[in-house]
N, C-alpha and C positions, 0 to 999 in steps of 0.2 A: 306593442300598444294593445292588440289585441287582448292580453293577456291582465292585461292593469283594467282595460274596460269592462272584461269580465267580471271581476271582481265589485265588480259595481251594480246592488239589486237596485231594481226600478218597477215602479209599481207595473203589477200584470195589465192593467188599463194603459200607462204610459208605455210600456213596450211594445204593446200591439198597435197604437195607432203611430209611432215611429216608425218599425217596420212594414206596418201598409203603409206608408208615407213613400217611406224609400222605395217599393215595389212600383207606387204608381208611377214614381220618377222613372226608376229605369223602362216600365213598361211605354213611357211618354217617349222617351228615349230611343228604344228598340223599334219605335211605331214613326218615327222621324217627325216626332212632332215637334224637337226644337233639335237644332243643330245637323249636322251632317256628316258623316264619316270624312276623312279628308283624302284628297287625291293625290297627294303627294306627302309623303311621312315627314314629321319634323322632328330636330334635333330634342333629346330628351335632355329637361334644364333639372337637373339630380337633385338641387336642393326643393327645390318646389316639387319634384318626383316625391320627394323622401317624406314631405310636408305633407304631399297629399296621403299619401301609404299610412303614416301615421294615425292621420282624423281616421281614415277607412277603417283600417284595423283596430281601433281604439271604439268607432260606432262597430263596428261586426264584434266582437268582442262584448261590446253591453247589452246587443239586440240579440246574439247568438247564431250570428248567419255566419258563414266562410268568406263574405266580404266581396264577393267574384262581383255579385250582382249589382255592390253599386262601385267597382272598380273601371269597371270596361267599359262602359259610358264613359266615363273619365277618361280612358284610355282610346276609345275611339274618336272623342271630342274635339282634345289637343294634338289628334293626329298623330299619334307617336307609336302607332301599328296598324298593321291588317286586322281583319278578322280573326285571321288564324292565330296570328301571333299573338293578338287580343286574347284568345280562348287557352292558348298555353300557359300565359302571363296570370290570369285568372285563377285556373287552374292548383297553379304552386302556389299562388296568393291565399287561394279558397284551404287547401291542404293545411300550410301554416299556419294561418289564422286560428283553422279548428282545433288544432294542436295547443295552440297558445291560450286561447279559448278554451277550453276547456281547461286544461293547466290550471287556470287563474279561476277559474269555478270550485276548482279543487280544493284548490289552497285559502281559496275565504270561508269554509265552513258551507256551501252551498252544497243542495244535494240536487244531484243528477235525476231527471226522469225517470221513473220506470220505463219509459216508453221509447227510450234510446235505442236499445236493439230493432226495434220498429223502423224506425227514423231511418239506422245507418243501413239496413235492410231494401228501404224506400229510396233513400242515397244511391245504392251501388246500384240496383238495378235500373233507375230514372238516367245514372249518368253510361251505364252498357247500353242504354235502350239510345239515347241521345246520341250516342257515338254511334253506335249504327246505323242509324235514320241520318243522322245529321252529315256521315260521311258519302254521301252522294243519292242516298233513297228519296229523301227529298230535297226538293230544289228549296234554296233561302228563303224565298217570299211564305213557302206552306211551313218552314221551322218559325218562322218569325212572328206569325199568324198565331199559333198552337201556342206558342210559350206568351205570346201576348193577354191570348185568353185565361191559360193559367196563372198568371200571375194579375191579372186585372182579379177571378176570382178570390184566388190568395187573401187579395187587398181588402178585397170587400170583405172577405170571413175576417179579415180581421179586424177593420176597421169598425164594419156593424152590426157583424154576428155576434151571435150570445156566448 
């Protein structure tokens, strides 16, 4: 889906106030402003799994993200992982998405960024940097906080910056 959503241009106005949209979700999300992680995992119902993956990858694919960040809210919601499990699941999620996503960029005549080496540059080292902070340097509440912020700014630049 991912890969069909890409293929789909939208105006630069309408893409930027859809992905600050979804940022301030997941950021409302990560900050437990609605719902809660669950305490005990539930059975994963695959057609509604498959349903949601779907929309996900099909919006990550027309927005241009790896789809993690409005996957795991989802996935912490309905209870149907840990954290960690949550961030592996993402993960492969975010990987294929980009794969497929771009794929379908490819193949509609769009042109790619100059500023992709940038980006994938900014990628590897944001997610080295992550995993090492995030594997025991700091404790959840100071990860949860920091990515809070960034992604609150995110939203803003995109929503009401120039």
């Amino acid at each position: 889906m991912a890969f069909l959503g890409a293929k789909i241009k939208i105006e630069p106005h309408t893409y930027k106030l859809i992905l600050g949209i979804c940022l301030i979700i997941a950021t409302m999300r990560l900050l437990g402003l609605f719902g809660k992680p669950k305490e005990t995992l539930k059975p994963i119902n695959l057609p509604f799994a498959i349903a949601i993956g779907a929309i996900l990858g099909f919006v990550s694919g027309m927005i241009g993200i790896g789809g993690g960040i409005l996957l795991s809210p989802v996935i912490l919601l309905l209870g149907w992982a840990n954290l960690k499990q949550t961030a592996a699941i993402s993960a492969a999620f975010i990987f294929l998405n980009s794969i497929a996503g771009l794929y379908g960029i490819l193949q509609s005549s769009q042109t790619i960024p100059t500023e992709i080496g940038i980006w994938v540059v900014a990628a590897v080292v944001g997610g080295l940097l992550g995993a090492f902070y995030g594997s025991g340097r700091f404790n959840f509440k100071v990860l949860r906080y920091i990515l809070s912020l960034v992604l609150l700014f995110a939203s803003y630049t995109l929503i009401l910056g120039k």
